[in-house]
C-alpha positions in Angstrom: 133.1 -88.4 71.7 133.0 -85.4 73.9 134.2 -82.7 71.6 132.1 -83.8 68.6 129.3 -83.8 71.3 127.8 -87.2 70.0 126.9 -88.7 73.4 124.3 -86.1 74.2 120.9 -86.8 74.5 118.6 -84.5 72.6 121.1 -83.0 69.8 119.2 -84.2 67.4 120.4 -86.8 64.5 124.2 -88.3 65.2 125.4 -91.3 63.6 129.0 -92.3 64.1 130.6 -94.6 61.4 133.4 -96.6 61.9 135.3 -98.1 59.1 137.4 -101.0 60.6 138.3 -104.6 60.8 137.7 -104.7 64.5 140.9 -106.1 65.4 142.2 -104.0 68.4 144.1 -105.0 71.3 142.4 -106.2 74.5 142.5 -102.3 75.8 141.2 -101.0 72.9 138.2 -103.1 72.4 137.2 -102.6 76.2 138.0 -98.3 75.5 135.8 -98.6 72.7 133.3 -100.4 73.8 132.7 -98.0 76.6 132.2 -95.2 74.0 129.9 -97.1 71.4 127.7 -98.3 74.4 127.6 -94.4 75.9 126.5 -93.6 72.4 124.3 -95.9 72.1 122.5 -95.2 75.4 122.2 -91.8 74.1 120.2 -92.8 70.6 123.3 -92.1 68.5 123.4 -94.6 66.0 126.6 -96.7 65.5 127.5 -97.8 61.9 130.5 -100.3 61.4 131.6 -100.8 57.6 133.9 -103.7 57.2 135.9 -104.1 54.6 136.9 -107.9 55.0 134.7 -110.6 55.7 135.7 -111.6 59.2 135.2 -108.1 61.1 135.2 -107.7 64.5 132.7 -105.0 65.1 132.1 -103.8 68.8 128.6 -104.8 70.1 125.6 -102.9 69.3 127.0 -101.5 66.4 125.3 -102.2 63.0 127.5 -103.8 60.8 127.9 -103.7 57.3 130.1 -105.4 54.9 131.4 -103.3 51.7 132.8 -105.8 48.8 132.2 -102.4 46.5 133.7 -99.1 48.1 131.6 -97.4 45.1 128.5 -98.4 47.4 129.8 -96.8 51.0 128.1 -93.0 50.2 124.3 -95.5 49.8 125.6 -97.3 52.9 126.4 -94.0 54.8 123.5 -92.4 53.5 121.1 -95.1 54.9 121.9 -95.0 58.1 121.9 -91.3 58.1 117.8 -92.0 57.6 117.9 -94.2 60.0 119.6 -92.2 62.6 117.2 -89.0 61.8 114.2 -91.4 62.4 115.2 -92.6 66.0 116.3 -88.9 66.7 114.7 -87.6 69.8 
C-alpha cells in the first residue's frame, strides 16, 4: 500500500475497503494477508464488503455483507467514522 501511503503510522484517518468474495489462490491470500495485517498494525482500518454470503475475508478485516448495493455509500461512510476515531 506503499504508494497510497496507507501503512504509515500517524497520517491521519486511512481506511482501505475491499469489495471481494475472498476467494484467491493460496499465494494471494498469504500476499494479502501480509498487507491487511501491516495495515492493521499501523491503525488503518480494513473494511471487507461481500457481496455473497459465503465470503472469505482476510483476518482482521471487518466484514460486511451488502444484499442492497444502494446501502454501500452508509456502509463506506461508517467506517470512514470509525477509522477517523481510532486515528492517531
Amino acid at each position: 500500500m506503499g504508494r497510497w501511503g496507507l501503512s504509515r503510522a500517524g497520517d491521519g484517518a486511512r481506511l482501505l475497503v475491499v469489495v471481494s468474495d475472498g476467494y484467491y489462490t493460496p499465494g494471494q491470500r498469504t500476499g494479502g494477508q501480509t498487507r491487511v495485517r501491516r495495515l492493521l498494525t499501523t491503525s488503518c482500518g480494513v473494511l471487507w464488503i461481500a457481496l455473497r454470503k459465503d465470503p472469505r475475508p482476510l483476518d482482521g478485516a471487518q466484514v460486511v455483507l451488502l444484499d442492497d448495493p444502494s446501502t454501500a455509500g452508509a456502509v463506506i461512510g461508517a467506517a470512514a467514522q470509525r477509522a477517523l476515531r481510532a486515528a492517531p
